[in-house]
C-alpha positions in Angstrom: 37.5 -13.5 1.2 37.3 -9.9 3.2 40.2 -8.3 3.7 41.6 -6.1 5.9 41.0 -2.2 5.7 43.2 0.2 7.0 41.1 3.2 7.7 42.5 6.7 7.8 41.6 8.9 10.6 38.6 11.3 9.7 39.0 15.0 9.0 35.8 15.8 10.9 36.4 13.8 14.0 33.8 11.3 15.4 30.7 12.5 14.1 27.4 9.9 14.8 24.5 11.0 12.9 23.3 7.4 14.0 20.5 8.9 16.4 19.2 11.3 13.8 18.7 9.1 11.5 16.9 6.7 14.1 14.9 9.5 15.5 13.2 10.1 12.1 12.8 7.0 11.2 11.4 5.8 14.3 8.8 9.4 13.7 7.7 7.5 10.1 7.6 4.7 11.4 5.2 5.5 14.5 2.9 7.8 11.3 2.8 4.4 9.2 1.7 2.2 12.3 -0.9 4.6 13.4 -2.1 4.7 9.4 -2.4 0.3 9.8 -4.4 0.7 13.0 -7.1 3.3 11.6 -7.0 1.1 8.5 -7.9 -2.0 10.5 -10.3 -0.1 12.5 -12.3 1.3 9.5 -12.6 -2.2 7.6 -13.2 -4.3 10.9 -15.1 -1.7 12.8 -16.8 0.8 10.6 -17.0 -1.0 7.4 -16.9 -4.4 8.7 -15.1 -5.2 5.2 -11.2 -7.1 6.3 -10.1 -8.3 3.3 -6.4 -9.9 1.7 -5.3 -6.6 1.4 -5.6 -5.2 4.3 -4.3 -9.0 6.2 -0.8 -8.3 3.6 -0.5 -4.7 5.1 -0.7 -5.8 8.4 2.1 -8.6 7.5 3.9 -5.5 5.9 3.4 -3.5 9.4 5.3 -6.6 11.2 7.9 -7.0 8.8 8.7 -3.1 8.9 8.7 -3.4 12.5 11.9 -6.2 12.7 13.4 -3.8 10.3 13.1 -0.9 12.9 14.8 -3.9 15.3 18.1 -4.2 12.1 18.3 -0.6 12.1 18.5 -0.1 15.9 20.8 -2.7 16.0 22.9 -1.2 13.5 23.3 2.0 15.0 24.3 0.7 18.2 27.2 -0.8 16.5 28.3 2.5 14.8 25.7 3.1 11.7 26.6 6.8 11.6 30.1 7.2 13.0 33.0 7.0 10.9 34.7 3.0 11.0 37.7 4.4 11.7 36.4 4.7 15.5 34.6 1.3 15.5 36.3 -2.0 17.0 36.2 -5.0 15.0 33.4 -6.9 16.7 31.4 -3.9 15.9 32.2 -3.5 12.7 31.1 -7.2 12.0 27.9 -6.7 13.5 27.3 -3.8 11.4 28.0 -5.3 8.1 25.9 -8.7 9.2 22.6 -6.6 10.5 23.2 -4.4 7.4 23.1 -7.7 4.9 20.1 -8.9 7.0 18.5 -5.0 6.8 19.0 -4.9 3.0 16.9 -8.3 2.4 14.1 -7.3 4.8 13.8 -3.7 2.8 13.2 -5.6 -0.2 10.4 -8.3 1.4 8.7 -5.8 3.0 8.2 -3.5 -0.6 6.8 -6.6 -1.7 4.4 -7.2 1.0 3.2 -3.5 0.4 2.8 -3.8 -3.2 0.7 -7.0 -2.5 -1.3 -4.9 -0.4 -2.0 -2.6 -3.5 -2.7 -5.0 -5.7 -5.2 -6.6 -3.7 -6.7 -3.4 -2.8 -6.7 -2.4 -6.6 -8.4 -6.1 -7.3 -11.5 -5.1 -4.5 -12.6 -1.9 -6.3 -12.8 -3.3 -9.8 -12.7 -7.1 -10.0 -13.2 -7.7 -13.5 -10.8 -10.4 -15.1 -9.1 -7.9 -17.4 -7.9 -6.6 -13.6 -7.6 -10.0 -11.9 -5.2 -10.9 -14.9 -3.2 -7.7 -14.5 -3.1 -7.6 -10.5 -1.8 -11.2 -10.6 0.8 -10.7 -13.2 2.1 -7.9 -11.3 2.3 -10.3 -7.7 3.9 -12.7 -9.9 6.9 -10.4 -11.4 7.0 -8.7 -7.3 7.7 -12.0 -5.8 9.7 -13.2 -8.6 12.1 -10.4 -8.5 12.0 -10.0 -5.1 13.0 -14.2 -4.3 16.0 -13.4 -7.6 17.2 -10.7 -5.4 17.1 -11.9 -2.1 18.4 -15.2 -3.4 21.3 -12.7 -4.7 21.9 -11.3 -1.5 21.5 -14.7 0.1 24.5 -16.2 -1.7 26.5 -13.1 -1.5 29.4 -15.0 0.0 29.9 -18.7 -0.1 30.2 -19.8 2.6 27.9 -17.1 3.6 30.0 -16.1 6.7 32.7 -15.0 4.2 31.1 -12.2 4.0 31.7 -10.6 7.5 34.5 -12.6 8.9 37.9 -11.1 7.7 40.7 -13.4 6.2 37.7 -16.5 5.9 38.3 -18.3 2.4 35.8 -18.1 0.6 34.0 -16.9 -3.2 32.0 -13.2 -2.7 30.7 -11.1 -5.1 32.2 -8.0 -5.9 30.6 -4.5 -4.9 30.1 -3.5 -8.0 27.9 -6.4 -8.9 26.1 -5.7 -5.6 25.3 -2.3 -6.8 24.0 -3.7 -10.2 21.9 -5.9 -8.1 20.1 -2.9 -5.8 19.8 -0.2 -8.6 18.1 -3.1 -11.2 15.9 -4.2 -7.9 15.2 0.0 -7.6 14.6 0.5 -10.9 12.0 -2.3 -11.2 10.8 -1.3 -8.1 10.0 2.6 -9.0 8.4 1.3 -12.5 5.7 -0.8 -10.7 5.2 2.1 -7.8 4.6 4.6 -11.1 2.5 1.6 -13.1 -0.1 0.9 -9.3 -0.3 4.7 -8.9 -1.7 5.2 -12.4 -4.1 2.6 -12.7 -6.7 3.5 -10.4 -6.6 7.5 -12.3 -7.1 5.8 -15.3 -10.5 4.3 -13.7 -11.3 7.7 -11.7 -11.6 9.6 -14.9 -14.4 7.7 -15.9 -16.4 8.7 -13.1 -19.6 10.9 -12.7 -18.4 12.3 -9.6 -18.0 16.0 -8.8 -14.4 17.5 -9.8 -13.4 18.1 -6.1 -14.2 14.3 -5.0 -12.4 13.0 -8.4 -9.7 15.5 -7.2 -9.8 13.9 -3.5 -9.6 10.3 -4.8 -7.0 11.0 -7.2 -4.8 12.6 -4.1 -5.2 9.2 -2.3 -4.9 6.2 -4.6 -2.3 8.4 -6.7 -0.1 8.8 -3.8 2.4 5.8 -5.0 4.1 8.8 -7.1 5.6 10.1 -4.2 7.0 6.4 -2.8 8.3 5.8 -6.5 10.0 9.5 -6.4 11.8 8.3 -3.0 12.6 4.9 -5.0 14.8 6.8 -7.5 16.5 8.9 -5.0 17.6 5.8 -3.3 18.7 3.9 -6.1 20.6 7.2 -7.3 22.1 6.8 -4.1 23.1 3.0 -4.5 26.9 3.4 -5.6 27.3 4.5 -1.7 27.9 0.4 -1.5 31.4 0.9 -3.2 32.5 3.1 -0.1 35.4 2.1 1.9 33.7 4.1 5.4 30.2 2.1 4.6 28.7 3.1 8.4 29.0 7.0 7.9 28.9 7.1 4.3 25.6 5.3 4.0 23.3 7.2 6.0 21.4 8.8 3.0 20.9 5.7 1.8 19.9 4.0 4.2 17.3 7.6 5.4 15.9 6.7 1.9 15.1 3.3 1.8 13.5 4.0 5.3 11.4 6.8 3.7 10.7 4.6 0.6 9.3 1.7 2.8 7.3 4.0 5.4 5.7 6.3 3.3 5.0 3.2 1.3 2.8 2.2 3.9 1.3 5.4 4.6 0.0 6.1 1.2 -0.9 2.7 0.6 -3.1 3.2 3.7 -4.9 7.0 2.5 -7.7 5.8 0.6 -9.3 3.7 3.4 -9.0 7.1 4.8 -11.9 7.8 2.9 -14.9 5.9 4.5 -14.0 7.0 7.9 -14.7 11.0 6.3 -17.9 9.9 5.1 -18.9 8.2 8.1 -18.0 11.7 10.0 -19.6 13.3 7.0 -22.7 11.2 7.7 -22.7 9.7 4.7 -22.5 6.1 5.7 -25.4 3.6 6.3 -25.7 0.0 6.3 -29.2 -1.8 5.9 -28.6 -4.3 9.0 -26.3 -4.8 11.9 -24.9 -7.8 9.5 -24.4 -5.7 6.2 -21.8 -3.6 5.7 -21.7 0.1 5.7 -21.6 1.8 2.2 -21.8 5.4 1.0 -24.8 7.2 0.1 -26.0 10.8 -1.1 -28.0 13.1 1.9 -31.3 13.1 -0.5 -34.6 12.0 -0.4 -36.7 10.1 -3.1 -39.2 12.2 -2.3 -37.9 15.0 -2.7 -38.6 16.5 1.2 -35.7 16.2 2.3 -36.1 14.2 5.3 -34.6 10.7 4.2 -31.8 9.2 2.5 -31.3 8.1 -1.0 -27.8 6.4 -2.9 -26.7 5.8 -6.2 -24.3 3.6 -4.7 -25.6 -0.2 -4.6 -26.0 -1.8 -1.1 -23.6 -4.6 -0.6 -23.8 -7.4 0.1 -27.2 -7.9 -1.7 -27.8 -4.9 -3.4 -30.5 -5.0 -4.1 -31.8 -7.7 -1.9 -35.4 -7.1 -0.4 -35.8 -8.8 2.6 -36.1 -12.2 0.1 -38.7 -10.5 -2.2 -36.5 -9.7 -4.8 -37.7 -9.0 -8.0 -36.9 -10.7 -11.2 -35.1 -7.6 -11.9 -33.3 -7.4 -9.1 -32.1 -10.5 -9.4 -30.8 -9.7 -12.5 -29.6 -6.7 -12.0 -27.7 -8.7 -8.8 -26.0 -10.5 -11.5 -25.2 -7.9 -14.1 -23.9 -5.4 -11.3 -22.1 -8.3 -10.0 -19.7 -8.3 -13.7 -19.1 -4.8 -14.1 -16.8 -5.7 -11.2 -19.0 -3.3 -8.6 -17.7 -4.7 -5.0 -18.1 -3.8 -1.4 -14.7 -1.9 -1.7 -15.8 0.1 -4.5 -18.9 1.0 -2.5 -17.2 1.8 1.0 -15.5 4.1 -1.1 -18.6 6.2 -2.2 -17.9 5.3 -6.0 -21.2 5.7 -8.1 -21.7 2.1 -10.1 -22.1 4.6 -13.4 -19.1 4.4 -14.0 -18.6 0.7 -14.1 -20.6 0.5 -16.2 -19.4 0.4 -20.0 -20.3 -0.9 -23.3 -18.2 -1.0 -26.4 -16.7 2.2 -24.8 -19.5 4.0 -23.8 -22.0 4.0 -20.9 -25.1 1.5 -20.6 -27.7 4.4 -20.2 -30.2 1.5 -20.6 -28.7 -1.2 -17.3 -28.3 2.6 -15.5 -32.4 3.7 -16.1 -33.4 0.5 -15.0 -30.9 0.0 -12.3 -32.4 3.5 -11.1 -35.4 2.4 -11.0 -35.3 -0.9 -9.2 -33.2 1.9 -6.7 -36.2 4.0 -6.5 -39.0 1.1 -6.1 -36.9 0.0 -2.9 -36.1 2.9 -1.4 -39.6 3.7 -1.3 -40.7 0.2 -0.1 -37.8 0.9 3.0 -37.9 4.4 3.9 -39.8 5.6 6.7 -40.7 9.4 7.6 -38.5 10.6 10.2 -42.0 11.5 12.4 -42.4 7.5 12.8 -39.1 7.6 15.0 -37.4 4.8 13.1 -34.6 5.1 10.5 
């Protein structure tokens, strides 16, 4: 059962920092939307590549968006001001948006991390990483269900909760708290454990240092989301205070922070294609394919048309249905490294999939160059001929 607070009048008067805090989060907000609508655009329009993980980040986008909606909400009823100056109904509303707020936070870090995985699956999808992406789904959606669940049955009956003087059995703050740090702490751990795992492929790669440095900026960038993570569950013991609407603004900045820049950095590497499009390092081989990375060179050697060591997909090295015996096995070999579509969008040389008994198959690259060569020089056309 709730019962009722006496709250003493504030030192510093009525203070509303509700605005502020709705004013930036509304600003990273707006910076994560606009980061889902290039994404979209790059994989449905440039790429032509949609796939699971960018169909979870849109469901992420939505589910941030009714949180924007709770945190509105919760301003308007005095998220910011001191309770002391709030009425009871609003004070009701607050802490019932605020429960509902909490839960969505949590959902929509899973959604995100998802995202991640998926992506993660798409640029190497051996079954090493289809067993590791999976577990990690798993524990995400287990944890997340334990904690919602948690927070679902804060209160029974659940109206207990937010109704002063109803009977009823809650749960104490304190265990609360323990709930949202142990949901934080897992939460920073996996952020730290899907930010490392595509560095620990990128070193592998026979890519000049500034790209390796470029790709390591953009699929690294779940430090920073697991750096805001700590902060806010450092922040968690803000639940014990008696003057909840002022007192948890930095909280609450936090977890906004946490979730958008989320978003936003599991967005930046799909960033990527679109500056090699601009770059003019994109091509496709039909208005069917998809478009892939390639190097500004020429097989021979004047200069004046393209050659890639990264595979065409789909059908790498398909020939207009001549295919070679070796092409068709190298289809198949390629195929097992875990080489994929995403991996290719991304500019990512195949070398470095590449890998026997820890070291490089200089034997499946020489031949996989040359079946390269014998096609490119079967489809490329001098520029004088006024095709492409």
């Amino acid at each position: 059962m709730v019962k009722e607070i006496i709250f003493t009048l504030p030192p510093n008067g009525d203070q509303n920092q509700g605005p502020k805090y709705l004013g930036a989060g509304c600003t990273l907000l707006t910076i994560a939307f606009a980061s889902c609508i290039v994404r979209v655009l790059v994989r449905g329009r440039l790429t032509r590549n949609i796939g699971w993980d960018d169909h979870w980040m849109v469901i992420t986008m939505i589910s941030n968006l009714v949180g924007l909606g709770f945190v509105s909400k919760e301003v308007a009823d005095g998220l910011g001001r001191h309770m002391y100056y709030l009425t009871p109904g609003q004070i009701k509303n607050f802490v019932i948006i605020g429960w509902l707020d909490w839960m969505q936070t949590f959902i929509t870090i899973m959604f995100c991390k998802i995202s991640i995985c998926m992506f993660l699956l798409r640029i190497k999808n051996t079954r090493a990483n289809c067993w590791f992406m999976y577990t990690m789904i798993a524990c995400n959606v287990i944890v997340t269900t334990v904690v919602v669940g948690l927070f679902i049955g804060i209160c029974s009956p659940p109206n207990a909760y937010w109704i002063v003087g109803k009977d009823g059995r809650c749960m104490s703050n304190k265990r609360l708290m323990a709930v949202v740090i142990s949901q934080g702490i897992f939460s920073a751990i996996t952020d730290v454990i899907l930010a490392t795992t595509p560095l620990l492929f990128l070193k592998d790669l026979q890519i000049s240092r500034r790209t390796k440095i470029s790709l390591c900026i953009l699929m690294g960038a779940g430090y920073i989301t697991a750096a805001c993570c700590i902060v806010r569950t450092a922040l968690s013991g803000q639940i014990l205070e008696i003057d909840q609407t002022y007192a948890m603004i930095p909280n609450a900045a936090w977890r906004a922070t946490e979730v958008n820049l989320g978003i936003i950095c599991a967005n930046a590497p799909i960033l990527r294609p679109l500056y090699l499009f601009y770059r003019g390092r994109l091509q496709r081989k039909s208005k069917s394919s998809s478009y892939v990375a390639t190097k500004p060179t020429n097989p021979s050697g004047d200069g004046s048309g393209p050659k890639s060591n990264v595979r065409v997909w789909p059908g790498r090295w398909s020939n207009g249905g001549k295919d070679s015996r070796a092409a068709r096995k190298l289809e198949e070999e390629t195929e097992a490294t875990g080489y994929t579509d995403a991996s290719a969008e991304l500019g990512l040389p195949i070398e470095g999939y590449l890998m026997k008994n820890g070291k490089r198959d200089s034997h499946w690259i020489e031949l996989a160059d040359e079946e390269t060569g014998r096609m490119r020089a079967q489809e490329w056309t001098p520029r004088s001929s006024g095709k492409v």
